[in-house]
Residue, then its C-alpha position, 0 to 999 in steps of 0.5 A: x500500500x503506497x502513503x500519499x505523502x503530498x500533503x505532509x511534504x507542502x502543507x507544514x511549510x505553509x506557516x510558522x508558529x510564534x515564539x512561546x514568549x511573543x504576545x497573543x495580539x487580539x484580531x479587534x481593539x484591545x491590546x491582548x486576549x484573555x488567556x483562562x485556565x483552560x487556554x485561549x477562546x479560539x472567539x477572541x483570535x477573530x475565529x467565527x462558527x456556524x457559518x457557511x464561510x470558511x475559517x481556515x485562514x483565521x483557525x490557522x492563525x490562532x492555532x499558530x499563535x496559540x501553539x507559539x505560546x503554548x497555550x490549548x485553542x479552545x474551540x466553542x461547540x459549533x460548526x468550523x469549516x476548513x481545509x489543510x489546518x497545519x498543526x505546529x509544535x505545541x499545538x493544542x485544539x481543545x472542543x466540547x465532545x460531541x459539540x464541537x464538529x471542523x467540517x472539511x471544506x475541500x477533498x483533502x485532509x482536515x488537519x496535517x503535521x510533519x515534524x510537530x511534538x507534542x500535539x494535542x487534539x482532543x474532543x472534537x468530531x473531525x468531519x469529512x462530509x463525504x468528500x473524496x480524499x486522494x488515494x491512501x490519505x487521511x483526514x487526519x494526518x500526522x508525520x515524525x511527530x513525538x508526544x502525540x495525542x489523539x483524545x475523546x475526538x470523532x472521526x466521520x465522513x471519510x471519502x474516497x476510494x481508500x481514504x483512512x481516518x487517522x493516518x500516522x507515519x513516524x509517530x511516538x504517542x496515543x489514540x484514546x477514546x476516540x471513534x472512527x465510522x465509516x472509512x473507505x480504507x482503514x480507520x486506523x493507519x500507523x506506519x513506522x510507528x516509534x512507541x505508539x499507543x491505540x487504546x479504548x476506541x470505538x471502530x465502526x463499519x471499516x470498509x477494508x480494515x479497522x486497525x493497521x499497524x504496519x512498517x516500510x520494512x520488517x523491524x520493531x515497532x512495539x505498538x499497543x493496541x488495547x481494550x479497543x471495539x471494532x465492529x462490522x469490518x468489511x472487505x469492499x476492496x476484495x483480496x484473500x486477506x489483505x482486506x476484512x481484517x478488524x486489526x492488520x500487523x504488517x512487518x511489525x514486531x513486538x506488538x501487543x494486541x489485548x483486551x480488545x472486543x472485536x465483532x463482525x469482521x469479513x475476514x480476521x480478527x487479527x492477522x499478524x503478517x510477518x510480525x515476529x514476537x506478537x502478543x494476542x492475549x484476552x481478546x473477544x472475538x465473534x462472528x468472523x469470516x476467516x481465520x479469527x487469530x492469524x500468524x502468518x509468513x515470516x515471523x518468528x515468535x507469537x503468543x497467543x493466549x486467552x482469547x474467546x473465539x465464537x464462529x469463524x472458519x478457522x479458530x487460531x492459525x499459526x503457520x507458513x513454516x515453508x517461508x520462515x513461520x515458526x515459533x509459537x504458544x498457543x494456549x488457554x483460548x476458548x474456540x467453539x462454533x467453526x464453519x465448514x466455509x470461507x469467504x469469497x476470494x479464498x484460496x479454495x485449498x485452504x482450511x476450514x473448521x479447525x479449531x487450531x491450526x499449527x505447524x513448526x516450534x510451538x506449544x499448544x495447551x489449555x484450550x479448549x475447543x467445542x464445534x469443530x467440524x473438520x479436526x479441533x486441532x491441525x498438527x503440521x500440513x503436508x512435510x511442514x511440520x517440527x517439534x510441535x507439543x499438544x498437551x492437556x487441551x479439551x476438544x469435544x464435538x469435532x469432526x477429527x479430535x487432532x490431526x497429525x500429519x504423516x506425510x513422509x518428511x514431517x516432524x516430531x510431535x507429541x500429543x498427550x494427555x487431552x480429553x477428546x469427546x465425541x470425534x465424529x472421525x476419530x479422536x487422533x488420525x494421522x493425515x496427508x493434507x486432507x486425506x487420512x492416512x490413519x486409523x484412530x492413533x488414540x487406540x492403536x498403530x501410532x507405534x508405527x510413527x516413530x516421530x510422534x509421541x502419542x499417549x494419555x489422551x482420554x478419548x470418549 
């Protein structure tokens, strides 16, 4: 996906601020404006509201005094209308939530910063009016910026074809309590991120994705996302993945994504893609078209653990292990009602209704799985398969209890004591790919594979 950089690069030359020391001059008569507690009213700067004119001449010099002084801009409730607002370091837009509304005035970014510290925009409803923005910008749109702050804000009226509501690049900060609706791309974009916190906000009707986090090339990122709801994530764009998804880790690692409540989404939960080191703890996810929890490609290192998963085609997949996926814990999830389908645009030789699926360097332990048409556990596929341990999980009600591969050049693994009930096809079948190879390996022949280490399983 290419960043449309244009407004970064032309728009923070446009003005200066004023020195932190130099007088708030008054747009009339008197000598000085008064100054509050709380900061400047944006109303004794000469900025006017609930017009049909355009403010962004008179918004951009109070924000440029203002942030010179370092003092918050307060913006009354109302309705401003603007276009292009460059935010200097130091500058503070401080509105009444839901009461304060900056309605966008032409087809580009309401509000765009490079190279500005220390920012805040907080309690305002950053309004797009449905107006096209150009490809993959933001209306709201922030660059090499640190102290960062996105607080109790709105973000509505997104436009064009892959318009994004807060896009960051290069930014240490936080989004918090803040809402996206309605974005044609995703609502969330960080890119290269340097110590960035997504917390506790509210993600409606994405058309593509909800939250990505990603990086130009693979390196550390560290980004939380936490305690968030996103719901009714589509995937307009099409694709077998790259859309769909409520939270998209790209080439980022070290990234937390917990406690998040994640509803309704076209294709994944989350889905880290070649993100080394993710941690995918105590999410609730529901109603999801694909793999719920998703590590893929080349990563090394995931842990995903506590999640509640309720329908999706696939619970957990950890995979990839032919281009470098390896290295995981998957443990204490509670997955039930898989489906035997997925979305369209799929690869159709994909999986589905498995509750997990694993191949290489992982432990898989405490889950418990119920409803899983094809297999509860999917140990290994085809030759990808090393050194995987699947110990003292609950499978009931699947199609397969656990599926292990034993197609000749795959790997060790040890499958001991889980409680598998009810196994339609058998409680442990060795298989090559879809087909099984296998009697039930719970009662009797796995002795005849010498690479697994099957015994203390209860099977009923």
């Amino acid at each position: 996906m290419s960043i449309d950089r244009r407004y970064f690069l032309g728009a923070t030359a446009a003005t200066g601020a004023f020195t932190a020391t130099e007088t708030i001059a008054a747009p009339a008569t008197s000598s000085t404006v008064p100054v509050s507690g709380l900061g400047v009213d944006a109303i004794h700067l000469g900025v006017r509201f609930n017009g049909s004119d355009d403010s962004t001449e008179m918004l951009q010099r109070a924000i440029d005094r203002t942030a010179g002084a370092r003092l918050p801009l307060i913006l009354a409730p109302g309705v401003y209308r603007a276009r292009g607002l460059v935010l200097p370091t130091g500058a503070r837009l401080v509105g009444v939530p839901g009461a304060t509304r900056i309605v966008a005035t032409e087809n580009a970014p309401i509000i765009v910063a490079r190279g500005a510290d220390h920012i805040l925009l907080s309690g305002i409803i950053f309004d797009g009016g449905g107006k096209a923005l150009p490809g993959n910008s933001g209306l709201i749109q922030l660059a090499a910026g640190r102290g960062i702050a996105i607080r109790d804000c709105e973000v509505v009226g997104i436009g064009g074809i892959g318009g994004i509501g807060i896009l960051l690049e290069g930014i240490e900060g936080e989004i918090t309590t803040t809402t996206v609706t309605g974005a044609p791309g995703a609502a969330i974009h960080a890119l290269d991120s340097r110590g960035l916190i997504i917390a506790r906000n509210t993600i409606r009707n994405a058309a593509n994705n909800g939250i990505q986090v990603w990086r130009s090339q693979a390196g550390d990122d560290g980004t939380q996302i936490l305690d968030n709801r996103i719901e009714d994530t589509a995937a307009q764009a099409g694709g077998s993945g790259q859309n769909g998804n409520a939270i998209n880790v790209f080439r980022a690692h070290n990234v937390s994504v917990r406690g998040n409540r994640i509803r309704n989404a076209a294709f994944s939960a989350v889905r880290g893609n070649a993100a080394s080191n993710i941690q995918i703890t105590s999410n609730s996810c529901t109603g999801l078209g694909e793999v719920a929890i998703y590590a893929e490609f080349g990563f090394e290192g995931a842990v995903i653990a506590n999640n509640t998963i309720d329908g999706a085609a696939i619970g957990v997949a950890v995979t990839n292990f032919n281009q470098g996926g390896r290295l995981a814990v998957v443990s204490g999830n509670l997955i039930r009602n898989l489906v035997p389908k997925r979305p369209a645009g799929t690869d159709p030789n994909d999986g589905n209704g498995i509750g997990i699926g694993i191949e290489a360097d992982a432990a898989v332990t405490g889950n418990v799985i119920e409803n899983a048409p094809v297999a509860g556990i999917s140990v290994g596929w085809g030759q990808y398969l090393r050194d995987v341990s699947v110990t003292g999980n609950v499978v009931r009600g699947a199609g397969v209890g656990i599926a292990v591969s034993v197609t000749p050049g795959a790997g060790s693994a040890v499958i001991a004591d889980n409680l598998i009930a009810a196994a339609k096809n058998g409680a442990i079948v060795g298989m090559d790919q879809r087909k099984p190879m296998t009697g039930d390996l719970a009662r009797d022949g796995a002795a005849r594979y010498a690479q697994l280490a099957i015994n203390g399983n209860r099977v009923r």
